[in-house]
C-alpha positions as CSV (number, residue, x, y, z in Angstrom):
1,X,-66.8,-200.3,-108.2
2,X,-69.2,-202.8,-106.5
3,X,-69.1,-206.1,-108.4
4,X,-72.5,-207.9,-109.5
5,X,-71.3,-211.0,-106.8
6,X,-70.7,-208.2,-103.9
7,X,-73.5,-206.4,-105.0
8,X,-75.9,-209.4,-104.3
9,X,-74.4,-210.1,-101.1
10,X,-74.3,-206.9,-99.7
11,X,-78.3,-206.8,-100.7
12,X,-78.7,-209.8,-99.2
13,X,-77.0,-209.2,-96.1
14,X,-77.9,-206.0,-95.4
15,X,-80.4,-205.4,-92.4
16,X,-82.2,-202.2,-91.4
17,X,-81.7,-202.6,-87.4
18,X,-84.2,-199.2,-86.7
19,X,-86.1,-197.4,-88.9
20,X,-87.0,-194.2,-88.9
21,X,-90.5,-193.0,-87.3
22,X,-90.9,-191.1,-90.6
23,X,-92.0,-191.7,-94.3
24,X,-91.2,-190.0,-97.0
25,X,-92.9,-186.3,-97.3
26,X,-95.7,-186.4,-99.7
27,X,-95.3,-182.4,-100.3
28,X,-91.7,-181.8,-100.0
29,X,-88.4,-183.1,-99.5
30,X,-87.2,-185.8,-96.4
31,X,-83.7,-186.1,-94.7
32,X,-83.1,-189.3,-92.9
33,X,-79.6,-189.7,-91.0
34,X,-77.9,-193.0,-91.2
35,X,-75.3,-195.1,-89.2
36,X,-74.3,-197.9,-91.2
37,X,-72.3,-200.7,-89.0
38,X,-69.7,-202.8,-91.2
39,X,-66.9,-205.1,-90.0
40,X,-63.7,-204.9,-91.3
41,X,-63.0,-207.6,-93.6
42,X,-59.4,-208.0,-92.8
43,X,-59.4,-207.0,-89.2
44,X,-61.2,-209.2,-86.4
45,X,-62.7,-206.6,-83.8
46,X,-62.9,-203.5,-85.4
47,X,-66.4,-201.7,-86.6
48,X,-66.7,-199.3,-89.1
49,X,-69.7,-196.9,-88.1
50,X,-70.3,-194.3,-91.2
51,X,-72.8,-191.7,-90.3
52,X,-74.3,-189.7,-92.9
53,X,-77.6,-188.3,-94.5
54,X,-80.2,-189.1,-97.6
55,X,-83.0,-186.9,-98.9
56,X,-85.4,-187.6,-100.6
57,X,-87.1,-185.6,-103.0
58,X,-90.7,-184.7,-103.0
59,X,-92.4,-187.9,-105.4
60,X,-93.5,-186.6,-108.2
61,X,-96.9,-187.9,-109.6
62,X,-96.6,-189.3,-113.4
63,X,-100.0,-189.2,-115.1
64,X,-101.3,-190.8,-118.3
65,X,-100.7,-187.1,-119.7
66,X,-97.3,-187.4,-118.4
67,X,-96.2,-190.5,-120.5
68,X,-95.8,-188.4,-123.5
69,X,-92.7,-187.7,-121.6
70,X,-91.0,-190.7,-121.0
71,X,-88.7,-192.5,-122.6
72,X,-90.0,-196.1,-123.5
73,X,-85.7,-197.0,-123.9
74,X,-85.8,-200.5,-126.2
75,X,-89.3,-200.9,-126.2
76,X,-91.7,-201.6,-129.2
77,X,-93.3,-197.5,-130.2
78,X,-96.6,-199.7,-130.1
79,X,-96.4,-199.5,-126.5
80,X,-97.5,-195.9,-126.2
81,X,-100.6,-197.0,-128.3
82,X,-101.1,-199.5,-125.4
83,X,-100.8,-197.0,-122.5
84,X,-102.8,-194.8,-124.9
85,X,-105.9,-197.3,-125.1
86,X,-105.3,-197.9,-121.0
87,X,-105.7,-194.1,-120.4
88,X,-109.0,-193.5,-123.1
89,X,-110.6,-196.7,-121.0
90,X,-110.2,-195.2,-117.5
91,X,-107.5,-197.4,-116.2
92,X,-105.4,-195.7,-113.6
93,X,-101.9,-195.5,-114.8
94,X,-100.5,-192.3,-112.5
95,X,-97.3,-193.9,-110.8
96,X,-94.8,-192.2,-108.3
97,X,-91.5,-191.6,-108.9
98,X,-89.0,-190.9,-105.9
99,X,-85.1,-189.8,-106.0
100,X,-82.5,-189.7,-103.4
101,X,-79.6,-187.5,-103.2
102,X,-77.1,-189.3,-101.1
103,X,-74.1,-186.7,-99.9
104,X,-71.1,-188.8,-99.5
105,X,-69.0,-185.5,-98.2
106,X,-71.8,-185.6,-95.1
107,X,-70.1,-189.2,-94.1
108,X,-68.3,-189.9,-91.2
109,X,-66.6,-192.3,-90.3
110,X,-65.4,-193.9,-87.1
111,X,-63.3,-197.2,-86.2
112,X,-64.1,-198.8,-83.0
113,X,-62.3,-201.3,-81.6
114,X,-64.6,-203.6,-80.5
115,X,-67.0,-206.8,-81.4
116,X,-69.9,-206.2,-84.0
117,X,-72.6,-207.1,-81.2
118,X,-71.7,-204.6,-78.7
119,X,-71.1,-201.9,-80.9
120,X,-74.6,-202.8,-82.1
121,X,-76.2,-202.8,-79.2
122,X,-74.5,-199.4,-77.5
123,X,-75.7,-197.6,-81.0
124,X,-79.2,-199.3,-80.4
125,X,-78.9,-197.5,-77.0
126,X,-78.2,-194.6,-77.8
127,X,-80.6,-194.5,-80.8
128,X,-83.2,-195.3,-77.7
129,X,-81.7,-192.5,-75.2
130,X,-82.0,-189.4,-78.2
131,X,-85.3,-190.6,-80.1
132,X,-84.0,-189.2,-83.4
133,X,-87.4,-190.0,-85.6
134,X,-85.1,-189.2,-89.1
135,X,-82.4,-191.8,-87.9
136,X,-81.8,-195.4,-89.5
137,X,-79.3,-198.0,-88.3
138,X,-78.2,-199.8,-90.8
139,X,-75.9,-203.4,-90.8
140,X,-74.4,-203.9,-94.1
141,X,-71.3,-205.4,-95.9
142,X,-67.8,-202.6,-95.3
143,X,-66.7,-203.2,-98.9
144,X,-70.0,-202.4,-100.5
145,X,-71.4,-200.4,-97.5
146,X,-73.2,-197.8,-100.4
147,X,-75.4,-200.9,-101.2
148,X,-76.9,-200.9,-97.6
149,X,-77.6,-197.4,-98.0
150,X,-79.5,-198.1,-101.3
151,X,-81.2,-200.9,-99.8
152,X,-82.7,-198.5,-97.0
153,X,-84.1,-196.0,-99.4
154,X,-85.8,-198.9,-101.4
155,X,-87.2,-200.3,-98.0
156,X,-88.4,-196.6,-97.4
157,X,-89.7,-196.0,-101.1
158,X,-91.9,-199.2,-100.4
159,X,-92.9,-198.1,-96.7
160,X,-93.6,-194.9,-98.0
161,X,-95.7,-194.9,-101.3
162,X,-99.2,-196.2,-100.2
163,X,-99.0,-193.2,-97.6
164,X,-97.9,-190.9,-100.3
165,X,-100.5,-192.3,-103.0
166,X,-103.1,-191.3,-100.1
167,X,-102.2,-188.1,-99.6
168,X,-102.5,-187.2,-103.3
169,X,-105.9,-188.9,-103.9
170,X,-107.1,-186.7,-100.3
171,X,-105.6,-183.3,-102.2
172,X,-107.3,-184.4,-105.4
173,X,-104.2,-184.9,-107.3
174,X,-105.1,-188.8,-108.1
């Protein structure tokens, strides 16, 4: 269990060294690869690379009709009125809404014996030698490497939704 203090550090920290050349699908589901570089905390010289995969789901697209749906958790029931009022006056409310499935039996994981910056640069080089477009190399904290995972697939949500919102107002759908 990540603590709050670890949590913000490891978010903080964190660094996407190379992206992948892909969003996230608008129409179906994405699988990016990860290598997530972490130094030992009680060990000078050795590297933790963790390989692994994410997917992302296909975003759905949550309409005005689709509020009816949602739970409004510790909010005021007025607040439906509001969204109610927003949808009978035109105002777009249609969101996206992404998940992730992150398989922890997919990770790997490798010691090196060696310093952070040349274990960095030899996975940079060989990130350049294959051209994977699904891989991300990642930099994050070893205790709370899961965070830097996380913080990727928020990084891609972000890169990803004004592609996505385009691709459903081209189909219609928005």
């Amino acid at each position: 269990m990540v603590n709050p203090d670890d949590f913000q550090y490891a978010m903080e920290t964190t660094r996407v060294l190379h992206e992948p050349d892909r969003r996230i699908d608008t129409f179906g589901s994405t699988r990016f690869e990860f290598h997530i570089l972490s130094e030992q905390m009680d060990s000078v010289g050795k590297v933790v690379i963790r390989r692994g995969e994410v997917e992302a789901q296909k975003p759905q697209l949550i309409k005005p009709a689709g509020f009816s749906d949602i739970e409004l958790e510790g909010f005021d029931p007025k607040v439906m009125q509001v969204i109610e009022h927003l949808r009978e006056i035109g105002a777009d409310l249609s969101f996206l809404r992404y998940g992730f499935q992150f398989r922890r039996s997919h990770v790997s994981e490798e010691i090196v014996h060696d310093r952070m910056e040349t274990v960095r640069d030899n996975i940079m080089a060989e990130v350049r030698r294959t051209g994977n477009p699904s891989l991300a190399v990642i930099e994050s904290v070893d205790d709370a490497w899961e965070v830097g995972v996380m913080k990727f697939t928020l990084e891609m949500i972000i890169k990803s939704s004004e592609i996505n919102r385009f691709d459903f107002k081209r189909k219609g759908l928005l």
